[in-house]
Structures are given as structure tokens and as C-alpha cells.
C-alpha positions as CSV (number, residue, x, y, z in Angstrom):
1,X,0.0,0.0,0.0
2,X,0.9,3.5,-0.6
3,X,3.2,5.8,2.0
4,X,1.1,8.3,2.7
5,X,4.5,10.7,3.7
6,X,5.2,9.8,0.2
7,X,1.3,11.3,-1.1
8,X,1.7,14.4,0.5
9,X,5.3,15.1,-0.8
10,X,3.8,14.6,-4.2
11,X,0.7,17.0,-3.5
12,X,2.8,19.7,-1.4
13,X,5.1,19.9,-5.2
14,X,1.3,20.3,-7.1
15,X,-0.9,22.3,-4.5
16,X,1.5,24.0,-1.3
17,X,-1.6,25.6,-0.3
18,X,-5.6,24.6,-0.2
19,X,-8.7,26.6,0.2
20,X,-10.5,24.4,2.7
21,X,-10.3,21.2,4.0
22,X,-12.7,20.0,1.4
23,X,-10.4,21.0,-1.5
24,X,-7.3,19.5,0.6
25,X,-9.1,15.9,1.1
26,X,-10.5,16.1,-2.9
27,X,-6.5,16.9,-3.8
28,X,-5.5,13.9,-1.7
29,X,-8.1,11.5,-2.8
30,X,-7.5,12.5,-6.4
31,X,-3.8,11.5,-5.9
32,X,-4.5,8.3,-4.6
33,X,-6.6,7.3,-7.7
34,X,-3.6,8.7,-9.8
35,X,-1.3,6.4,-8.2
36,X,-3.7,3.1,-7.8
37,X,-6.4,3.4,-10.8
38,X,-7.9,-0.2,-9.9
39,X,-8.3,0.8,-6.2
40,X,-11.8,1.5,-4.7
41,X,-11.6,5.4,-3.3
42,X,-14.2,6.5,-1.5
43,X,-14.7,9.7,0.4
44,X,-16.7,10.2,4.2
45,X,-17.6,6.3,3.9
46,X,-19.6,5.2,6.7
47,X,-17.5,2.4,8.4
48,X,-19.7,0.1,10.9
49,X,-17.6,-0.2,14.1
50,X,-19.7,-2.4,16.8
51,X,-22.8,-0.5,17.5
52,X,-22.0,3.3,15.3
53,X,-21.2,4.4,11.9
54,X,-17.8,6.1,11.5
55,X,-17.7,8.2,8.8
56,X,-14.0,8.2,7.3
57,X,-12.3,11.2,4.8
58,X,-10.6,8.6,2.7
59,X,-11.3,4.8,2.6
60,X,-9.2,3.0,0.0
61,X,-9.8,-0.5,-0.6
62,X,-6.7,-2.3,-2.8
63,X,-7.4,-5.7,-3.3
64,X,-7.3,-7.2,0.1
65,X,-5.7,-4.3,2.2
66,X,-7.4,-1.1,3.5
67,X,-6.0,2.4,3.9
68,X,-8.1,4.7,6.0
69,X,-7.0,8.5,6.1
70,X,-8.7,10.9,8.1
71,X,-7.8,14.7,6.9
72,X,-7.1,17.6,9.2
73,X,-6.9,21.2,8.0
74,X,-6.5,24.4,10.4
75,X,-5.8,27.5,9.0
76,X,-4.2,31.1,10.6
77,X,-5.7,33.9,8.1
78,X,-3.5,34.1,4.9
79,X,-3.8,35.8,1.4
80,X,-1.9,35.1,-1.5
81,X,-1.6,34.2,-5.1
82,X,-0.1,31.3,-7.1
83,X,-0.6,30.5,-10.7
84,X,-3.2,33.4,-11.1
85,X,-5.2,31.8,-8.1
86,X,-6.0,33.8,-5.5
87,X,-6.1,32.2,-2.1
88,X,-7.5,33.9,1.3
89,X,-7.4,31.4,4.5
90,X,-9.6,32.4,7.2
91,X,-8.1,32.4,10.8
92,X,-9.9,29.5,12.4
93,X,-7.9,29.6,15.5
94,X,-9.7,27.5,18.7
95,X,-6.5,25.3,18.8
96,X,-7.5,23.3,21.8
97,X,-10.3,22.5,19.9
98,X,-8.3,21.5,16.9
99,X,-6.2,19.3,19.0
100,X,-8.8,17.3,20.3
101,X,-10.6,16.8,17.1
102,X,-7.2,15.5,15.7
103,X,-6.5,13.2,18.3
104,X,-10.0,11.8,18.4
105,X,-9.4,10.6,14.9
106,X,-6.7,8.5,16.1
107,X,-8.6,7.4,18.4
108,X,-11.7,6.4,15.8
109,X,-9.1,5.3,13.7
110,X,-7.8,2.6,16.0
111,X,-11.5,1.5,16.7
112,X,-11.6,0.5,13.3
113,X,-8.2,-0.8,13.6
114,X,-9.4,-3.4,15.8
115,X,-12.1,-5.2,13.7
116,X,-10.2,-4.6,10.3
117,X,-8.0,-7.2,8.3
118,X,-5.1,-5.8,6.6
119,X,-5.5,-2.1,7.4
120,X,-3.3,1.1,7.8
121,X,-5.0,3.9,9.4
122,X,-3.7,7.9,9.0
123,X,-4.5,10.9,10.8
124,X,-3.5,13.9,9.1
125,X,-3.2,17.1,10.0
126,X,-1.7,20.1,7.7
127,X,-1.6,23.9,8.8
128,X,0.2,27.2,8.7
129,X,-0.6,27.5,12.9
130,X,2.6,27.1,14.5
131,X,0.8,26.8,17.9
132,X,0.1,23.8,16.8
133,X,3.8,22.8,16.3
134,X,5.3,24.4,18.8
135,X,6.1,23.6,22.9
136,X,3.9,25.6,24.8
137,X,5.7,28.5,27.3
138,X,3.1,26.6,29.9
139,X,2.3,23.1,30.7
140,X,-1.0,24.1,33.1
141,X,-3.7,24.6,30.0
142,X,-6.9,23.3,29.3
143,X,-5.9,21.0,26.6
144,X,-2.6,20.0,28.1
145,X,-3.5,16.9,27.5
146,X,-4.5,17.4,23.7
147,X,-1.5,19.0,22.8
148,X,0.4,17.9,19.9
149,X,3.8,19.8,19.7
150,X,7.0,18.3,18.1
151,X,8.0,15.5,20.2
152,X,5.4,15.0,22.2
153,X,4.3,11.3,23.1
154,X,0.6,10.7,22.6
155,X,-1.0,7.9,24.6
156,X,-3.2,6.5,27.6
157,X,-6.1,8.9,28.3
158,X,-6.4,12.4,27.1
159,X,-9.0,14.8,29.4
160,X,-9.6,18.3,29.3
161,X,-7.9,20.5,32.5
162,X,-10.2,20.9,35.5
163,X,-10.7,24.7,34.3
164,X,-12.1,24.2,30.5
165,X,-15.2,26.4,30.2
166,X,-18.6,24.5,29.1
167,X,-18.0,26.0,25.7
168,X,-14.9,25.0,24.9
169,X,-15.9,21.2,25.9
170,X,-19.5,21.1,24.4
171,X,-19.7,18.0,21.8
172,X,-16.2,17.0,23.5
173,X,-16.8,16.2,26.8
174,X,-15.6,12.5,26.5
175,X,-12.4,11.8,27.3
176,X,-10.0,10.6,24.9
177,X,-8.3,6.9,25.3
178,X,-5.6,5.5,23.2
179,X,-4.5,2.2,23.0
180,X,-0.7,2.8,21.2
181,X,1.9,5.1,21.8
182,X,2.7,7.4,18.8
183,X,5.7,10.2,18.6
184,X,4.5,13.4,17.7
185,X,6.9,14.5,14.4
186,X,6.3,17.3,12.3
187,X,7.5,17.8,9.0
188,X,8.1,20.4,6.4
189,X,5.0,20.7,3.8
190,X,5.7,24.2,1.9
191,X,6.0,28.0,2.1
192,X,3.8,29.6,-0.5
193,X,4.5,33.1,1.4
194,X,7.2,34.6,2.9
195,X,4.4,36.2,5.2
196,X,3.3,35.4,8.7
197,X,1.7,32.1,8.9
198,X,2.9,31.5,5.1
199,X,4.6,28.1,6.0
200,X,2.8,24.9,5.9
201,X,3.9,21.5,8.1
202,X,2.1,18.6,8.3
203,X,1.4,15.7,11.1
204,X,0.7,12.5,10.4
205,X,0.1,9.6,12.6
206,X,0.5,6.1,11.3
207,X,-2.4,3.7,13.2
208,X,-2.1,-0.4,12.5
């Protein structure tokens, strides 16, 4: 099966920068149909796992082996123009949220990890926010748990800080439990701006 490291180095050459999540997971989908025509490429299939329907970005069936990729993309607010296409991000920030939502997809992605033959999950998750990246001046936050800096180990059970507002948990009050250990490594995806928040990395999180 296909490297997904390997997909995104391909795309990042193609498309360094994406309107929306949408157009990042189309991109990625597209290249996977470029690079295995006879595979089955579905987007947001529903995946039975026990009792609930997960709905997965990108489930490719080849032959007998299934790659699942679930597709992350936060953006900090950026304008600017390549090949006569204008591009203006919107500034999403709510980080804390962002880092739960990514490592809940580890955590669905192990679920179906667990009743799947021959499968390789990914989470995936691309931005220009380096406070996503980067080791935070404080370890007492509300998502200390959540966070996902360079080199940062990711396992066991993920809650939010005694002092996370109602708000900020609403939808997300579960806790977070996972079952592997992964390393937290960030890696280079492209600068398409030599402005603030005009570089791009990218996350990903293999899950088997």
C-alpha cells in the first residue's frame, strides 16, 4: 500500500496551499486514484464499528488491504496568489479544539483498527498555525492533555484541565483513550508566502 509521507510530498510539489479542508481531502483522494487506478476510493464512507457508523475522509480499498485516512486542515488567516489563483485562508484559531478533534481521529481510527484485516489507518493534520507545532511556554492549559507539539508522546487517556469552560468542551466532553503510543513528528510541507503564517507542516500519525 501506498506511503502516505510519500502522497503528501507529491501534493505539497502540485498544491502548497488549499482553500478548505474540502479541497485539501479532494487533492488527496484524487492522488490516490492517480497512483492506484484499480483501487476503490471512497470519500466520508460510513465504516460500521460495533454498534456506530464512523464516517472516514478517505477509505481505500486495494485488493485485500485497506487504507483509511482521516484529513485535518486548520488554518491562521493568509492571502496570496499562485498561478493566477487567489487564495485567502480564514483564521480559524480555537486550537484546543483542533487538538482534540485530531487526536479523536486516532482514536476512531484505531476503533476500526481493531475489527479490520489488513489495514493502515492515518491521521492527518496540515496547517500554517505554528501553535500547533510548537512547545507551549506553559504546561498548566486546558488541553494540556491534547497538545500535539514536536515531540510530544501521545497515549493512555487524554482529558480536558479541571478549568475548561462548558463552551470549549460542548460535543467533547468525552475523554480521549488510546490504545498505542505514537511520537509526535512534524515535518516540512511548503511555504507559498514569505508572510506570517505562510509556511505549511504537516502531522501525520501512522495507526495499525
Amino acid at each position: 500500500m501506498i506511503e502516505v509521507r510519500e502522497i503528501l510530498a507529491i501534493i505539497a510539489k502540485k498544491r502548497p496551499i488549499f482553500h478548505s479542508e474540502a479541497d485539501f481531502q479532494h487533492t488527496f483522494a484524487w492522488e490516490i486514484h492517480q497512483k492506484l487506478p484499480n483501487a476503490s476510493v471512497r470519500l466520508e464512507l460510513p465504516v460500521q464499528v460495533k454498534n456506530q457508523y464512523l464516517h472516514i475522509d478517505v477509505w481505500i480499498k486495494n485488493q485485500d488491504e485497506i487504507l483509511a485516512v482521516e484529513l485535518k486542515y486548520k488554518t491562521r488567516g493568509l492571502s496570496v496568489q499562485i498561478d493566477n489563483e487567489q487564495y485567502r485562508l480564514k483564521n480559524q484559531s480555537a486550537q484546543d479544539i483542533g487538538r482534540y478533534d485530531f487526536i479523536k481521529d486516532i482514536q476512531r481510527l484505531e476503533h476500526v483498527a481493531s475489527e479490520q484485516s489488513n489495514f493502515i489507518g492515518y491521521a492527518v493534520l496540515l496547517t500554517n498555525d505554528s501553535a500547533y507545532w510548537i512547545k507551549p511556554a506553559s504546561h498548566d492549559t486546558v488541553d494540556a492533555d491534547f497538545r500535539i507539539n514536536d515531540g510530544r508522546v501521545l497515549e493512555g487517556v487524554c482529558n480536558w484541565g479541571v478549568n475548561a469552560s462548558d463552551g470549549t468542551k460542548k460535543n467533547r466532553e468525552q475523554s480521549l483513550v488510546l490504545q498505542d503510543k505514537y511520537i509526535v513528528q512534524w515535518e516540512n510541507f511548503s511555504r507559498p508566502s514569505p508572510a506570517s503564517y505562510g509556511e505549511f507542516r504537516s502531522l501525520t500519525i501512522k495507526v495499525t
